[in-house]
N, C-alpha and C positions, 0 to 999 in steps of 0.2 A: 504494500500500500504506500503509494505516495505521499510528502511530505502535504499537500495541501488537503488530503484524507481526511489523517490524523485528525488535524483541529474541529473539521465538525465532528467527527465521531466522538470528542473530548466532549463537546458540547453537547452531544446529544446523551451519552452517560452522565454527565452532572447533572441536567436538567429530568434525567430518571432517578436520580438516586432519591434515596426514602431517606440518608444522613446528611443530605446537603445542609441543612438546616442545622446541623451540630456543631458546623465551625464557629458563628456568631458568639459561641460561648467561650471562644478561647483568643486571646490576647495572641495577636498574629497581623504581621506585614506582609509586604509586597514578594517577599524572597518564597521560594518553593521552600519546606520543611521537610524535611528526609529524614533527618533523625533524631524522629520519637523513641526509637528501640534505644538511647542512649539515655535521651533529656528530653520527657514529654513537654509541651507547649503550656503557658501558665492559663486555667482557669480563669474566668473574668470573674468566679466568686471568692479565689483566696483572697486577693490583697483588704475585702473589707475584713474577712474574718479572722485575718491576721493580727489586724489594725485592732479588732474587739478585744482578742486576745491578749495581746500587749495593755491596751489604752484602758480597758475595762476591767476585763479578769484582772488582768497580773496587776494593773494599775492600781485602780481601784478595790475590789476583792479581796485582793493578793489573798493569804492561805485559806480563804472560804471558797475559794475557786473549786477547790478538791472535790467540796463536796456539791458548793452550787452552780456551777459550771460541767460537772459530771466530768472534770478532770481525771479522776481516780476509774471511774470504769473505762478511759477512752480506748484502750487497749483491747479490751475484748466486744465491745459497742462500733469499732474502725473494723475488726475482724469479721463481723457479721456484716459489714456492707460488702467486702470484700469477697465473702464466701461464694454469693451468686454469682461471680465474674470466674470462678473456678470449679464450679460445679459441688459446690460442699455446703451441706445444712449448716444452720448455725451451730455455737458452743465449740466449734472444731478451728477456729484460726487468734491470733493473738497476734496485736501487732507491735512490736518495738524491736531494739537494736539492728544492728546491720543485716544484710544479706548473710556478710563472712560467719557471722556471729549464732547465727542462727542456721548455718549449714553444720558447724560444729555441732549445737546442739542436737541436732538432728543426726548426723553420723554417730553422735558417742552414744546417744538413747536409743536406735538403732540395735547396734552391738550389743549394748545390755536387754531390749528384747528381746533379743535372738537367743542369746545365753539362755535366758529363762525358759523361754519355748522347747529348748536342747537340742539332740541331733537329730531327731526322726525315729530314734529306739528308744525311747523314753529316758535318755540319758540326759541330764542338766548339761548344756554345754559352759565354757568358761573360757573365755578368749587366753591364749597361751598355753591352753594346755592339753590341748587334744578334742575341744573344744569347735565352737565354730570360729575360727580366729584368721580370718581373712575380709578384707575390704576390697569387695570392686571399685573403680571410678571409673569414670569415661574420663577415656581417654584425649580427647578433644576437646576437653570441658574449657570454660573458662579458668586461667590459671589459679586464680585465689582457689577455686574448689578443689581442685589437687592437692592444693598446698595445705590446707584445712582438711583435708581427708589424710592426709600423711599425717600430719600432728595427732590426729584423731586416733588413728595406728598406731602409733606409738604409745599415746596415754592408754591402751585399752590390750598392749602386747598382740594386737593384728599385724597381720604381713597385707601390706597396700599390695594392689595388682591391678595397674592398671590396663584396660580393655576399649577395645571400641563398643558403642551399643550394640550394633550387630554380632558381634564376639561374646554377648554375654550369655545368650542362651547355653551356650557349648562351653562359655568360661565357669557355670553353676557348679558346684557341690556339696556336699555334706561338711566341705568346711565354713562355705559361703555365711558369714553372719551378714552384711550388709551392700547393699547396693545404691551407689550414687550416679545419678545421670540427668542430664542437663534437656530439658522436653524439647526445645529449639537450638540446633547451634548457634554459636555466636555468631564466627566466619561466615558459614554459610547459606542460614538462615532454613536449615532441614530440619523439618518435624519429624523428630523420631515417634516410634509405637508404641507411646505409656500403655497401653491397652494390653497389648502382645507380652510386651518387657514387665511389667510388672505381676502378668499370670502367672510368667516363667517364674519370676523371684521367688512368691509366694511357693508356688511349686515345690522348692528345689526348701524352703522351711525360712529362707530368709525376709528381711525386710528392707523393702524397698524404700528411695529417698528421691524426687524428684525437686529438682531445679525448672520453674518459673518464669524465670527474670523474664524471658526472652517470647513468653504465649500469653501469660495473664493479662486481661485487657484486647487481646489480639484473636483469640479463637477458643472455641471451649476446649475445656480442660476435662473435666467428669471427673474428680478426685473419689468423689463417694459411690458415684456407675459403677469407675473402673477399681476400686477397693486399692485406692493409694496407701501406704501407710502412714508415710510422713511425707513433708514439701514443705519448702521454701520458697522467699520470693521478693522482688522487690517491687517498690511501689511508684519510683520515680521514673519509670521508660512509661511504656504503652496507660498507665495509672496515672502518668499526670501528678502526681505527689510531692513535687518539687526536689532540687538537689537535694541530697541526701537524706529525704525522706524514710522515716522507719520500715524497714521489712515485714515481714509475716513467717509465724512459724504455723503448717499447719498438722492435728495431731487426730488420726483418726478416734472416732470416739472408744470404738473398742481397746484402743492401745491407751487411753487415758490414765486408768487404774492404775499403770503396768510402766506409764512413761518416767522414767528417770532422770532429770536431766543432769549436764553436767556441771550446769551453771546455778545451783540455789541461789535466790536472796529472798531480800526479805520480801521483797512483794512479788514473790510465788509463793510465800507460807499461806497456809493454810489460816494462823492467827498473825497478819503481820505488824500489830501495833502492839502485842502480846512481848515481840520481844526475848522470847525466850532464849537460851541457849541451843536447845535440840531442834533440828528443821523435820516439820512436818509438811509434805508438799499441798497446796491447794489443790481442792478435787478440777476436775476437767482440764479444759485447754488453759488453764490460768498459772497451770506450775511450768508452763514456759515464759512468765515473766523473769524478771532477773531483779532489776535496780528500779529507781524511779522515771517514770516515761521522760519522753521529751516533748513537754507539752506543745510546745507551741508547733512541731515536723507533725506532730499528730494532727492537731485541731487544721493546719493546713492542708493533708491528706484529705480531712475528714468534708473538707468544703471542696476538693475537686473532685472526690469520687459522688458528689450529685447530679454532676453531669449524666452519669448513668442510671437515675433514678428511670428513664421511658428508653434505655436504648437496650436490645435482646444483643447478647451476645452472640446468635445466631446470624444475627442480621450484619453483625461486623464481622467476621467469620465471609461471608457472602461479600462483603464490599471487599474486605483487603484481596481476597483470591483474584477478583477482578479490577483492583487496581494493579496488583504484581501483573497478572494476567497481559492489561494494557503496555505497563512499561517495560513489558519486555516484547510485546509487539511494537512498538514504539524503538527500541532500539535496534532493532529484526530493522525498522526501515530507516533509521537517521543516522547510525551509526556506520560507517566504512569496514567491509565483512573482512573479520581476522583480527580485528582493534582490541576488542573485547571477548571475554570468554564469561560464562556464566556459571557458577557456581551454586545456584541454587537449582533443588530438583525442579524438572517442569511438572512433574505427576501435582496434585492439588494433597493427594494425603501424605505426601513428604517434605510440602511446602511453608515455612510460617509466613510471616509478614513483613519479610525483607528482601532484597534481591543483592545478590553480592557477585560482582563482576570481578573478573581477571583483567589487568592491563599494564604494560610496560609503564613504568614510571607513574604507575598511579598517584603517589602521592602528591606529587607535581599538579596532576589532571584534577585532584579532587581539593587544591589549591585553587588550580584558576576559575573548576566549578563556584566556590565560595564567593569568590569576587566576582563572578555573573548572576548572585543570587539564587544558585541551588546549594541546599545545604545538604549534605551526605556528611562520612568519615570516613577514613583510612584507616587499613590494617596491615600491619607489616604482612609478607614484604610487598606485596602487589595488589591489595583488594579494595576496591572500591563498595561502601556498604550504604546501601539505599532502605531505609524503613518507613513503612508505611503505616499513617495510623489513621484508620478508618472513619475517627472523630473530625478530623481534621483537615486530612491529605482529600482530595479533588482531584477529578481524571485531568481537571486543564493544568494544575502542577503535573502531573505525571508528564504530559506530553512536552510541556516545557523544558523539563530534567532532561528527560531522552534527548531533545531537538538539540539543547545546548551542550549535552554531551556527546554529541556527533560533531558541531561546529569543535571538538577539542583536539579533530584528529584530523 
């Protein structure tokens, strides 16, 4: 299709879409936005409830906030907005500290369910000692989760092994205590098969740990469909949560009882103004709290995940396929054939909601992309990475990004 195609067919997609109407909410110029999958787009409802937060609560209030500002519950109250964007009932997500922070959690509580489950012959297992005392990770993952799945090894006398997803089913066995694996790659932007991967896990007596960062907000998830057992996640890409926005740890409900973690404080006790010396953990998804929240990355979370008070996840799920869909028709015709190589699957069930190119001297190209007003990132050594967030992103950006990333070669 030729380059004078494109633009009505742009037009003619935007002027169908059932999300056009969703950008209005988001604080956005002239320049195409590519990468949501990094640093979602700011809300036009945080900066007042920011403002309340500071100027009102903290200001004013200040320590009655806790209680009359619902400070103290935000954590598990942010968790349940949250839940429906990943397919989990409430009482199952909790939101604070980091991503990093909360994939530990999740790997060392992991290993000690597994322990207690034992091997399959009704033997208690015990990491180190004949026990199930091994950690997969994906291999591909993003680096920190590596690095937090080795430390996690170590604290718990596991041998790390790391695997590609597709290697896991034949990497299982009766020593397998735990499984960590990323739902979308970073790089490439491939939806792996929580569905498939995670039966296996269970399967084989282990427990499964899913990584986020890269679907939530972008495509359903089915954590409770698919019988996840734990997940992590963050809230500042496709969530719109702002820089360094609080994570989410999530716990299925049947592992609650049973969840260990390896981080007590006091506001995961059970009595936390009690004070006592001996930690008793609080029942349900609350004994993954740790320290005291951070109110104000919360209360900011909490006013841009209302954006999704009328949007189905189904329905952005359907837009991003068909905006990836376009921009890589769109580079099929503007781009000079051999320039670019494409790294993301074309199949729709292996695809998230990015598209990542190959090309000599990318980071150069994704330079001058920025000073013509499309915003992507680079990834060593050669990727170009384009994210699309369904709330936001428009088929006329799409064609834009493509059209000007042809005029680069």
């Amino acid at each position: 299709m030729s380059e004078p195609e494109m633009r009505p067919k742009a037009e003619k997609l935007d002027a169908a879409d059932e999300l056009a109407g969703m950008r209005a909410q988001f604080v956005l110029d002239d320049t195409v936005y590519l990468d949501g999958n990094s640093l979602g787009a700011l809300p036009r409802s945080v900066p007042g409830r920011v403002e309340d937060a500071v100027r009102r609560q903290w200001g004013s209030l200040r320590i009655r906030s806790w209680d009359e500002s619902g400070w103290w519950t935000a954590p598990e109250r942010i968790g349940d907005r949250i839940a429906p964007l990943v397919g989990a009932a409430p009482g199952q997500i909790v939101v604070g500290d980091s991503t990093s922070v909360n994939v530990f959690k999740a790997v060392v509580g992991a290993v000690r369910l597994a322990a207690e489950k034992g091997d399959g012959e009704g033997h208690a297992g015990r990491p180190g000692s004949g026990g199930r005392d091994e950690i997969l990770v994906d291999a591909t993952t993003f680096p920190t989760d590596g690095y937090i799945a080795a430390s996690a090894a170590r604290l718990t006398g596991c041998t790390l092994r790391p695997v590609t997803p597709d290697e896991v089913p034949g990497a299982l066995s009766e020593r397998t205590a735990a499984v960590l694996l990323n739902h979308v790659d970073y790089r490439t932007g491939r939806l792996h098969d929580l569905p498939s991967l995670t039966a296996s896990i269970q399967a084989a007596g282990a427990i499964s740990v899913w990584d986020l960062c890269h679907s939530a907000g972008a495509l359903p998830v089915g954590l409770d469909e698919h019988g996840v057992d734990l997940a992590v996640g963050c809230t500042y890409k496709y969530l719109n949560g702002g820089p360094g926005s609080p994570a989410y740890l999530y716990v299925r409900e049947a592992h609650q009882p049973r969840f260990d973690s390896p981080l007590p404080g006091w506001n995961s006790h059970a009595d936390p103004f009690g004070m006592t010396p001996d930690y008793t953990p609080a029942p349900g998804a609350l004994r993954g709290r740790v320290g005291t929240p951070d109110i104000l990355s919360m209360l900011a979370l909490e006013a841009a995940l209302e954006v999704w008070d009328d949007v189905s996840i189904d329905a952005i799920r359907t837009k991003s396929l068909a905006l990836t869909d376009f921009f890589l028709e769109c580079v099929e015709s503007y781009v000079p054939g051999g320039a670019v190589e494409s790294l993301t699957p074309s199949p729709h069930m292996q695809r998230g909601s990015q598209v990542a190119l190959r090309c000599a001297d990318a980071g150069n190209v994704m330079r001058r992309l920025i000073d013509r007003g499309v915003i992507g990132d680079f990834r060593e050594p050669d990727v170009l990475r384009f994210g699309f967030t369904p709330l936001y992103v428009g088929f006329g950006d799409v064609e834009r990004a493509a059209r000007v990333l042809g005029e680069m070669f």
